[in-house]
MIGU-426572 format. One record per atom (N, C-alpha, C): residue in three letters; x, y, z. Coordinates in steps of 0.2 Angstrom, whole numbers, plus 5000, padded with zeros to 4 digits. Layout:
ALAXYZ
...
END
This chain:
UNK524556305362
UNK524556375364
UNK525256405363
UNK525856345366
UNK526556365365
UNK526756415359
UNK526556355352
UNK526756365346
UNK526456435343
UNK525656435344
UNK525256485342
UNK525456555343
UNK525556565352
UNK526056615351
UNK526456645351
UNK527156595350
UNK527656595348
UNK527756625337
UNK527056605337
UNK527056595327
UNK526756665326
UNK526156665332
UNK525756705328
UNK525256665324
UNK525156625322
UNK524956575319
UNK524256565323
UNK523656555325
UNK523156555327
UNK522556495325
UNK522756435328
UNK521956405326
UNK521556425329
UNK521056375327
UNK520156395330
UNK520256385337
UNK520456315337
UNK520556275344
UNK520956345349
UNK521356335347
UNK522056375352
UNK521656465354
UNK521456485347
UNK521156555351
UNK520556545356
UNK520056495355
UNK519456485358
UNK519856445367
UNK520456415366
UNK520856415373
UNK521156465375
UNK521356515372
UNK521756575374
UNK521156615377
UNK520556605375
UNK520056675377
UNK519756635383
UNK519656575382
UNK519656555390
UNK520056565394
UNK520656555393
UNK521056575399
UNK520956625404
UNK520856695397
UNK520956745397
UNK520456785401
UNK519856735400
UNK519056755405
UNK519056745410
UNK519556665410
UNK519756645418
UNK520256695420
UNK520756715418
UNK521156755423
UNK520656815426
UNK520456835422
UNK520056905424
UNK519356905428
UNK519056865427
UNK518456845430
UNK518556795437
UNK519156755437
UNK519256735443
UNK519456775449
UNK520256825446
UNK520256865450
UNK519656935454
UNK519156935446
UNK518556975451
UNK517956935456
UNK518056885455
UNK517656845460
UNK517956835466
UNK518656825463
UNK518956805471
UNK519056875476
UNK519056925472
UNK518856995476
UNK518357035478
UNK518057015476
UNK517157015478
UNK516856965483
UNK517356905483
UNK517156845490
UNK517556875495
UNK518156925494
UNK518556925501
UNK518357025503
UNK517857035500
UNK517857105501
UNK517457125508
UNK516957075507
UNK516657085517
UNK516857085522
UNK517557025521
UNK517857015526
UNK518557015527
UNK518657085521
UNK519357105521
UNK519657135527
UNK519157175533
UNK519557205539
UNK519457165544
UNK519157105543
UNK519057075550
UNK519557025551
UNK519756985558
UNK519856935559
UNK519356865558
UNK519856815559
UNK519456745557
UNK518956735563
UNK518856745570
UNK518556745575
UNK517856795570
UNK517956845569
UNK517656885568
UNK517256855562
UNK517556835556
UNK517356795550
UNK516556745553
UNK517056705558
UNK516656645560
UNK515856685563
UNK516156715568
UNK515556755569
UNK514956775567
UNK515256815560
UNK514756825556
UNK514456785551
UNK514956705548
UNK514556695544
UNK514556605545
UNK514556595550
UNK514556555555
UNK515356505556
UNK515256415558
UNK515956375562
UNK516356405554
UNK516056405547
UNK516456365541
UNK516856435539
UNK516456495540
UNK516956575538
UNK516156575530
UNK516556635530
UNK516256645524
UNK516156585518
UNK515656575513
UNK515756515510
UNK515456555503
UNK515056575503
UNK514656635497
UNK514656685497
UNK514656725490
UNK514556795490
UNK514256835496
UNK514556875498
UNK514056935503
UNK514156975502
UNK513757025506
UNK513757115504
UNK514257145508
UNK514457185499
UNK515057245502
UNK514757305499
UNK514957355501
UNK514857415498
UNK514057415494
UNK513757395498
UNK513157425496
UNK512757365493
UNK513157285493
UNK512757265488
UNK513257165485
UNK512757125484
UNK513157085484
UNK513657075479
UNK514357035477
UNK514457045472
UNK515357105470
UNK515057155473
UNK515557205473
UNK516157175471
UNK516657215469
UNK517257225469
UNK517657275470
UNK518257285472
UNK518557335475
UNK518957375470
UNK519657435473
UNK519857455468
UNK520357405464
UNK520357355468
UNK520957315463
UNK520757285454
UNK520257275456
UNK520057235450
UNK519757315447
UNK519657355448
UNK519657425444
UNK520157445440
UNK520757425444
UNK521357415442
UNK521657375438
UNK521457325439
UNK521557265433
UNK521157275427
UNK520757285425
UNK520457305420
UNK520657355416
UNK520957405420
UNK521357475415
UNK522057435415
UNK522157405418
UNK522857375413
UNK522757325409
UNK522357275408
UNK522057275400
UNK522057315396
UNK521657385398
UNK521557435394
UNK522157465392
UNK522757475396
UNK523257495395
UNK523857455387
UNK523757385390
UNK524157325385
UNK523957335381
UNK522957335378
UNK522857335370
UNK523257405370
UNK523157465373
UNK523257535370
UNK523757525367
UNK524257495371
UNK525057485369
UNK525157445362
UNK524857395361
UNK524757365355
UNK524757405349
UNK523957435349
UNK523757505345
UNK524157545345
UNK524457575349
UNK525157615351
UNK525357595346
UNK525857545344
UNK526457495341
UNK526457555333
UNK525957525332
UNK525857555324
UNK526157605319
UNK526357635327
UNK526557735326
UNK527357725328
UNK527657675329
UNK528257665331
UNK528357695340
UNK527857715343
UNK527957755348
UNK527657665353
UNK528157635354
UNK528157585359
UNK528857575367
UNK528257615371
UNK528457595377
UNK527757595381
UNK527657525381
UNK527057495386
UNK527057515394
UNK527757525397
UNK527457565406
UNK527357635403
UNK527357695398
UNK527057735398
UNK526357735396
UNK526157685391
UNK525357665389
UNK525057645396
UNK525357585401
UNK525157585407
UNK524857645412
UNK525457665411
UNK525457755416
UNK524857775415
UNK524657805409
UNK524057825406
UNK523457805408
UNK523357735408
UNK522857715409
UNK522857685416
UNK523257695421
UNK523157695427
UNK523057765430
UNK523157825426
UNK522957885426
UNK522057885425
UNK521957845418
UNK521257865418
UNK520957825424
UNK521057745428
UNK520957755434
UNK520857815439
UNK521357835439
UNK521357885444
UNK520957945444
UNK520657955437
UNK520258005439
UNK519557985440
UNK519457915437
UNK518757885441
UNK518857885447
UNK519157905452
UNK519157905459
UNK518957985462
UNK518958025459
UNK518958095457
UNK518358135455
UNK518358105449
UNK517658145445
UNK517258115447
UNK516458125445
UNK515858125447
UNK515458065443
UNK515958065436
UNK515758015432
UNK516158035424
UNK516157995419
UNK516357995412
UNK516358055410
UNK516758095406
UNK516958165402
UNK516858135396
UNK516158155393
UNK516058115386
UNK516358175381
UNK516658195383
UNK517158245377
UNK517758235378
UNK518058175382
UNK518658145380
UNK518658075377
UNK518658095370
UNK518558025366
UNK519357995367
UNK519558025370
UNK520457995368
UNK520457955373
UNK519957935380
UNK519757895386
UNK519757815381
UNK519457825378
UNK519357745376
UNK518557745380
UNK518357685376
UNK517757665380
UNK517657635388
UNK518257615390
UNK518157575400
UNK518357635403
UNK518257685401
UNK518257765404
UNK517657785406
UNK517457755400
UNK516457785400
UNK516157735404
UNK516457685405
UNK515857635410
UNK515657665418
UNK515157685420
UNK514957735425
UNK515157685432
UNK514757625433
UNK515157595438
UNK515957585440
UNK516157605435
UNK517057605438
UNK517057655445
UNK516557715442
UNK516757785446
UNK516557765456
UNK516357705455
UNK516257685462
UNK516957695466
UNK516957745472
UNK517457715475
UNK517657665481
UNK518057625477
UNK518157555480
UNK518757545488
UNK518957605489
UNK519357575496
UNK520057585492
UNK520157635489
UNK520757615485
UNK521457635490
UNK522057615489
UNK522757615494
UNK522857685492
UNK523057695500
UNK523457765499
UNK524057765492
UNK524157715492
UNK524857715489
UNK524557715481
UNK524157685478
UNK523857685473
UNK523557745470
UNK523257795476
UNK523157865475
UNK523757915475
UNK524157915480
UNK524857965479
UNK525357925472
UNK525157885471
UNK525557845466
UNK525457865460
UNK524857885458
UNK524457875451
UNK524157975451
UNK524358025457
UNK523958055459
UNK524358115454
UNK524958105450
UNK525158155446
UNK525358135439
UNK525658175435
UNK525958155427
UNK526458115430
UNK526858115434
UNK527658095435
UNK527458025437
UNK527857975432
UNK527757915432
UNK528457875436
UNK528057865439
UNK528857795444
UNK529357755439
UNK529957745441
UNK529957705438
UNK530657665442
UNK531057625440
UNK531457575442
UNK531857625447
UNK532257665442
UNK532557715447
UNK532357765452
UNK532057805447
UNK531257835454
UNK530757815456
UNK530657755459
UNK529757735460
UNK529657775464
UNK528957765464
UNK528557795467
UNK528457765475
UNK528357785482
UNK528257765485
UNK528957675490
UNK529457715488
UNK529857665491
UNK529757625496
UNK529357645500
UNK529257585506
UNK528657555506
UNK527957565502
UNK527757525500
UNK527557425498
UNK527457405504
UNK527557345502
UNK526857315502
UNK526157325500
UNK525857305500
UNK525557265491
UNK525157235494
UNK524957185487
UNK524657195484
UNK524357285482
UNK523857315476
UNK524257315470
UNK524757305470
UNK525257335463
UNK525257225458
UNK525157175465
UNK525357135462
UNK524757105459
UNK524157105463
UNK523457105460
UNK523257125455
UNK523457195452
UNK523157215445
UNK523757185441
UNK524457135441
UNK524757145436
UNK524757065434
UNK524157035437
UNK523856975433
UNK523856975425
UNK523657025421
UNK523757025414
UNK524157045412
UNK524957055411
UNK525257045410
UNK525556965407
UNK525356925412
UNK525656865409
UNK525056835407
UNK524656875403
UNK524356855395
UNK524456865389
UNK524856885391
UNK525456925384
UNK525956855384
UNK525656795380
UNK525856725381
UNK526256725373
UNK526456775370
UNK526856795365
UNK527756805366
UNK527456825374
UNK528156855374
UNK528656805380
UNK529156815381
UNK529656785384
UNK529356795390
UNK529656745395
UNK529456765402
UNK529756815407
UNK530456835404
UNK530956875408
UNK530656935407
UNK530256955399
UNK530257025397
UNK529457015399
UNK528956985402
UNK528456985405
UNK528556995412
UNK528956975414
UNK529256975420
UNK529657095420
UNK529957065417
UNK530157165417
UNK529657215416
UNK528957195411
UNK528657235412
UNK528157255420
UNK528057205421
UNK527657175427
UNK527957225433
UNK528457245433
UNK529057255438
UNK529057325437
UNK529057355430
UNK529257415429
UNK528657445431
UNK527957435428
UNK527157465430
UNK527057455438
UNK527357395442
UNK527157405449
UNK527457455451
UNK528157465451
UNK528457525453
UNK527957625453
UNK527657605451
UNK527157655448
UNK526757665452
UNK526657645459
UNK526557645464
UNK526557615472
UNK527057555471
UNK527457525476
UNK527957515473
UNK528457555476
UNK529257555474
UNK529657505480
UNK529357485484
UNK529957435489
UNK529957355485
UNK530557335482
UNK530657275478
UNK530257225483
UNK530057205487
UNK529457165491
UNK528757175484
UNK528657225486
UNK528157245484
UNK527957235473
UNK528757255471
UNK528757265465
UNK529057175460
UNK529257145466
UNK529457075463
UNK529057045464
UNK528557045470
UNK527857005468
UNK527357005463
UNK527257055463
UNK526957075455
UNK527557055450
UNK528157045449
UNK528157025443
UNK528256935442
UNK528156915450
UNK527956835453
UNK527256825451
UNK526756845451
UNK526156835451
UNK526156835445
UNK526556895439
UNK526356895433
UNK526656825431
UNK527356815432
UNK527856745429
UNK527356695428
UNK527056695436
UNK526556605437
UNK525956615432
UNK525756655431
UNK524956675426
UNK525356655421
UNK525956685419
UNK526256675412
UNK526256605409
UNK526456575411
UNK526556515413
UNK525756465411
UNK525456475417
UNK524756455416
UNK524156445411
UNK524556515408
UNK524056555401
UNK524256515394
UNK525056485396
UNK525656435390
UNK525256375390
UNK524756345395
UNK524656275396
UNK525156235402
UNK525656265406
UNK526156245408
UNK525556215416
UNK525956155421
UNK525656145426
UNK525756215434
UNK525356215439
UNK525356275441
UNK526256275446
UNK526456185446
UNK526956185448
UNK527656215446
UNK527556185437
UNK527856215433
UNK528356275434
UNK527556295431
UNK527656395434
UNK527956405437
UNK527856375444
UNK528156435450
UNK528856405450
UNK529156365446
UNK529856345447
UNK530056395443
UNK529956405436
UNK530156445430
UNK530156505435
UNK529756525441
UNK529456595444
UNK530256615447
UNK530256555451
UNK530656565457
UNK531456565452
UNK531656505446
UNK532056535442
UNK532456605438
UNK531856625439
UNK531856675437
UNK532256745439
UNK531656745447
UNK531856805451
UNK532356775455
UNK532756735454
UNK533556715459
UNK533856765455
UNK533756785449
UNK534356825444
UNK534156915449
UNK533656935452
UNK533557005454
UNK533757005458
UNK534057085463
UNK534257105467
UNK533557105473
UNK533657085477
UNK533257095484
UNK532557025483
UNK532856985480
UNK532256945476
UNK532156885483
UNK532556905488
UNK532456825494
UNK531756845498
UNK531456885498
UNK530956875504
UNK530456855499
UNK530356875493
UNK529756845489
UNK530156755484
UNK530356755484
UNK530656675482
UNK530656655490
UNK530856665495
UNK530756625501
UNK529956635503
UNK529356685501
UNK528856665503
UNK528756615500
UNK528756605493
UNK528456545488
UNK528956475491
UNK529456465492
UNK529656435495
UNK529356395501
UNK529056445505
UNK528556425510
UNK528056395509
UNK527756425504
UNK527156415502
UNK527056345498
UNK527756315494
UNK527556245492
UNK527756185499
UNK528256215504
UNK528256175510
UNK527756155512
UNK527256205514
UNK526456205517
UNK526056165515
UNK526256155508
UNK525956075503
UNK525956035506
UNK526356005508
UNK526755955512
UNK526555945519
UNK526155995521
UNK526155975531
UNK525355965531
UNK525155925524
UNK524355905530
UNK523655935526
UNK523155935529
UNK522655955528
UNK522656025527
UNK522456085521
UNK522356165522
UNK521956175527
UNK522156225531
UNK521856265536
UNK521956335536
UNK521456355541
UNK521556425537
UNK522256465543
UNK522456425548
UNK522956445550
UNK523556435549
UNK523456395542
UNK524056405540
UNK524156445535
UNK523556465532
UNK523556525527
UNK523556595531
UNK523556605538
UNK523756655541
UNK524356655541
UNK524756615541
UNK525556595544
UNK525856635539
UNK525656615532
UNK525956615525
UNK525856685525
UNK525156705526
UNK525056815524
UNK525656835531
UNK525656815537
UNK526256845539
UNK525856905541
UNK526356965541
UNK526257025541
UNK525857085536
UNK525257035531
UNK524957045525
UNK525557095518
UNK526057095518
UNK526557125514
UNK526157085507
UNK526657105501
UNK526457065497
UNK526757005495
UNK527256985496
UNK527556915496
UNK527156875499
UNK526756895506
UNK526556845509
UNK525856815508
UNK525656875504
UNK524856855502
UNK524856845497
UNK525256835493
UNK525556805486
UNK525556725487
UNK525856725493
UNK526356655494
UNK525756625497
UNK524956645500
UNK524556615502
UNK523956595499
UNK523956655491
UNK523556635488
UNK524056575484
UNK524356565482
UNK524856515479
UNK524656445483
UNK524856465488
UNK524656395490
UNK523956375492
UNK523456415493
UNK522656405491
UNK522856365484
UNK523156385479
UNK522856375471
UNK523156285470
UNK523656285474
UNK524056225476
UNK523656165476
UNK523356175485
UNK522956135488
UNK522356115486
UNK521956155481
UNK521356155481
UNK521056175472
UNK521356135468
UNK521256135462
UNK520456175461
UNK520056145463
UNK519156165464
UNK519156235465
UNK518956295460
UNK519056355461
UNK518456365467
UNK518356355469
UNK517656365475
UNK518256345479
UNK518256285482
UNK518656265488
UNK519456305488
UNK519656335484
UNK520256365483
UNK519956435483
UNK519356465481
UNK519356545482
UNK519256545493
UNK518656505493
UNK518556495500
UNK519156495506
UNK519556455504
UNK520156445509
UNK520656525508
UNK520556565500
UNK520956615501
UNK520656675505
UNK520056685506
UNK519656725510
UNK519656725518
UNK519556655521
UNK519356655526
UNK520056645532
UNK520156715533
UNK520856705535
UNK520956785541
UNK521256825543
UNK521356885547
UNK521756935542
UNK522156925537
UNK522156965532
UNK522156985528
UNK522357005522
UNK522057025516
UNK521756985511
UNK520956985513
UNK520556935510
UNK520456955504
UNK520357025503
UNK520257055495
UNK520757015490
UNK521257045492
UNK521757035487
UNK522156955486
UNK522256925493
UNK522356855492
UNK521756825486
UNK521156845489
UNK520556795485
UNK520756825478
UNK520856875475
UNK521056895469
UNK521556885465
UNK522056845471
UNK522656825466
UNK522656745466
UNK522156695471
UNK522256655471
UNK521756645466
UNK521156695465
UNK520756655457
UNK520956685454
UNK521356715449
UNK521756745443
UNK522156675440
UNK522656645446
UNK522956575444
UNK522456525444
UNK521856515448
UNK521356445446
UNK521256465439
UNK520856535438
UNK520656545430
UNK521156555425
UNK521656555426
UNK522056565421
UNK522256475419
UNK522256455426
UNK522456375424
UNK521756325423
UNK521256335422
UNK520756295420
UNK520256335417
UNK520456375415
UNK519856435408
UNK519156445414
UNK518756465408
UNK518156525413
UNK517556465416
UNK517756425412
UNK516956355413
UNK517156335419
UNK517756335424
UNK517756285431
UNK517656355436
UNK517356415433
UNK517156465439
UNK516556465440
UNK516256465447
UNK515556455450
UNK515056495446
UNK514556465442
UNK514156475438
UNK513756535443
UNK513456505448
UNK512956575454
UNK513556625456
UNK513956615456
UNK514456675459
UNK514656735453
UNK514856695448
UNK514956755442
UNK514156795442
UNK513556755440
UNK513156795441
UNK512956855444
UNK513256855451
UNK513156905456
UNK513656985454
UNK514356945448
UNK514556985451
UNK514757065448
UNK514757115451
UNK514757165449
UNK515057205442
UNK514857225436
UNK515257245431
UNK515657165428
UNK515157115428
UNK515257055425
UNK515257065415
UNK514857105415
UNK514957125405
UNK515657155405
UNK515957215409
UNK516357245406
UNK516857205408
UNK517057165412
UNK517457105410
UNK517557065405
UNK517057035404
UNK516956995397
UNK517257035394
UNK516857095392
UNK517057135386
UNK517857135383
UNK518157175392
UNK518657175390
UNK519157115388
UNK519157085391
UNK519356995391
UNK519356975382
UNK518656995381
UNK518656965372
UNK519056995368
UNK519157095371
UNK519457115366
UNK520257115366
UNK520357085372
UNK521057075372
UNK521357015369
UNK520956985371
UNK521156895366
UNK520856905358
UNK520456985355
UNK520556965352
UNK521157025349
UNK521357045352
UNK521857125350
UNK522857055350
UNK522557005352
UNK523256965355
UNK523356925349
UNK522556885348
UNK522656855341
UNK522456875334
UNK522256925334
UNK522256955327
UNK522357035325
UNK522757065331
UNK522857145331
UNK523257175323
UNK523557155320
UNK523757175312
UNK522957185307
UNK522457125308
UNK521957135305
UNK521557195308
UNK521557225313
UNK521257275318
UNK521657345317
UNK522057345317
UNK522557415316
UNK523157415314
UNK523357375307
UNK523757365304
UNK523857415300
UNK524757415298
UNK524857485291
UNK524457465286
UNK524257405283
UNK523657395279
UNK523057425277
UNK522657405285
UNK522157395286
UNK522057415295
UNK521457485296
UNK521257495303
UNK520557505304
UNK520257465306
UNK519457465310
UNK519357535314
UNK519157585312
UNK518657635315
UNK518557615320
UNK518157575321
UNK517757555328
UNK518357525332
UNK518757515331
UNK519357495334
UNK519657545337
UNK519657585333
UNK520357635336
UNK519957695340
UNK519057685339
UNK518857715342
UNK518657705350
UNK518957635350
UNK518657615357
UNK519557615362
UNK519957615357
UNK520657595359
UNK521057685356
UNK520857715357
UNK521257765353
UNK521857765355
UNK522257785349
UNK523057795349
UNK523257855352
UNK522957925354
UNK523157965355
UNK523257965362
END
């Protein structure tokens, strides 16, 4: 994998592990956010209550239905959409990918608004026209005042400085699919896009923590690996101790014993995003078994959405899409336009020159990714 995208150079083998990954990234973070969406507001008293001693263990109904997902993984899908843009972008020499981001976290923002697709904006790209996105999913205040004008955040002005929650880190799982590029400059983009709606560095270093360790994962590296290259990393940024000391915590907790879910309380803390970072990490740790590892990240008094969403984004990045529960993807909501998007990124990653090169450009390509 290293070499391939390092060269450019693509065997059969390597691409057909790249797009597994790549299914697993995305498809596990939407499972894992569709198993923790029921029992996102409640405590674990209350968990047990409802679905009995064990807590939640299987799919249940949220918003109308089993399966669901929220707006994070709405979210994560247009930053897909965002990266190939940026790709296709490239062609025109107009490359700056947190602007292509902006945009396509913009065309989110108006599925929270409009009534459904503007089939007279072909500049949308097609994951504009999928009608179920228009669902709205519980989206953060910060994510709507964030995304809610032209004026795009950035390192010097973010958006939302006090913002410390863990929306911005969960959709910047794709980012470190971009297994081409260095980890530092996966790591900057990751960090520049969250500012675009949590600007306090709690909030904007763990999104570019969550990206590092995917990054990693996506390379073929082990998940321990990663979080050391993670934590390497962000020692070099300013304000980088509360999220390097949660991961720190979080490999400790390796060490003390049996998982329980109160110690995945201990780790979310004050649900910020370091902590829910540092609890789905160590979910991913403990519990190699993407079942036994989404379960453990859900059933807990905090942010079950987004923990369950970050902690399946690393099982699936690190064991491809075949080690996620065969009944549960079944269930789950807008399962094709994952796929979908999922293939066409792995295949925008391994062979975008043959797709929209100075050469040579695919109609249907540019028709579904347009440049404008």
């Amino acid at each position: 994998m290293g070499t391939a995208a390092a060269t450019g150079v693509w065997g059969r083998a390597e691409q057909q592990d790249f797009r597994s990954r790549v299914r697993g990234t995305l498809l596990g973070a939407a499972v894992g956010d569709a198993l923790g969406a029921p029992v996102d507001a409640l405590s674990l008293e209350e968990i047990r209550g409802a679905h009995g001693a064990e807590g939640l263990t299987d799919p249940a109904p949220a918003h109308g239905r089993r399966g669901a997902v929220t707006a994070v993984t709405q979210l994560t899908l247009f930053t897909v959409d965002g990266l190939i843009r940026a790709q296709v972008r490239r062609d025109t020499g107009a490359w700056h990918p947190p602007t292509d981001l902006h945009r396509a976290y913009r065309r989110w923002a108006a599925t929270q608004s409009d009534w459904g697709p503007d089939e007279r904006r072909k500049e949308d790209g097609w994951l504009a026209r999928e009608e179920w996105l228009y669902s709205r999913r519980d989206p953060s205040r910060a994510c709507l005042t964030g995304l809610g004008d032209d004026l795009m955040g950035t390192l010097d002005t973010p958006k939302n400085p006090d913002e410390r929650g863990a929306e911005a880190a969960v959709r910047s799982a794709p980012f470190g699919l971009l297994v081409g590029w260095e980890p530092q400059l996966v790591l900057q983009l990751a960090v520049e896009c969250a500012v675009q709606t949590h600007g306090h560095p709690t909030a904007y270093l763990a999104a570019g923590a969550h990206t590092v360790i995917v990054h990693g994962l996506a390379r073929g590296e082990s998940l321990d690996g990663a979080i050391q290259r993670c934590l390497a990393l962000l020692a070099t940024r300013p304000g980088h101790q509360p999220v390097t000391g949660a991961l720190r915590h979080a490999l400790g907790a390796v060490r003390q014993g049996m998982p329980t879910p109160a110690r995945v309380e201990e780790l979310v803390a004050d649900g910020t995003a370091e902590g829910v970072l540092a609890a789905a990490v160590y979910c991913a740790l403990v519990c190699e078994d993407i079942r036994h590892g989404l379960r453990l990240a859900v059933n807990h008094g905090g942010a079950s959405a987004a923990c369950g969403a970050l902690c399946g984004a690393l099982l699936g990045a690190l064991h491809g899409e075949t080690a996620l529960p065969p009944g549960w993807l079944t269930e789950l909501e807008g399962r094709p336009t994952v796929l979908e998007i999922a293939d066409d990124f792995a295949m925008e990653m391994t062979q975008g020159p043959a797709l929209h090169g100075p050469a040579l450009s695919s109609p249907g390509w540019l028709a579904r990714y347009p440049r404008a």
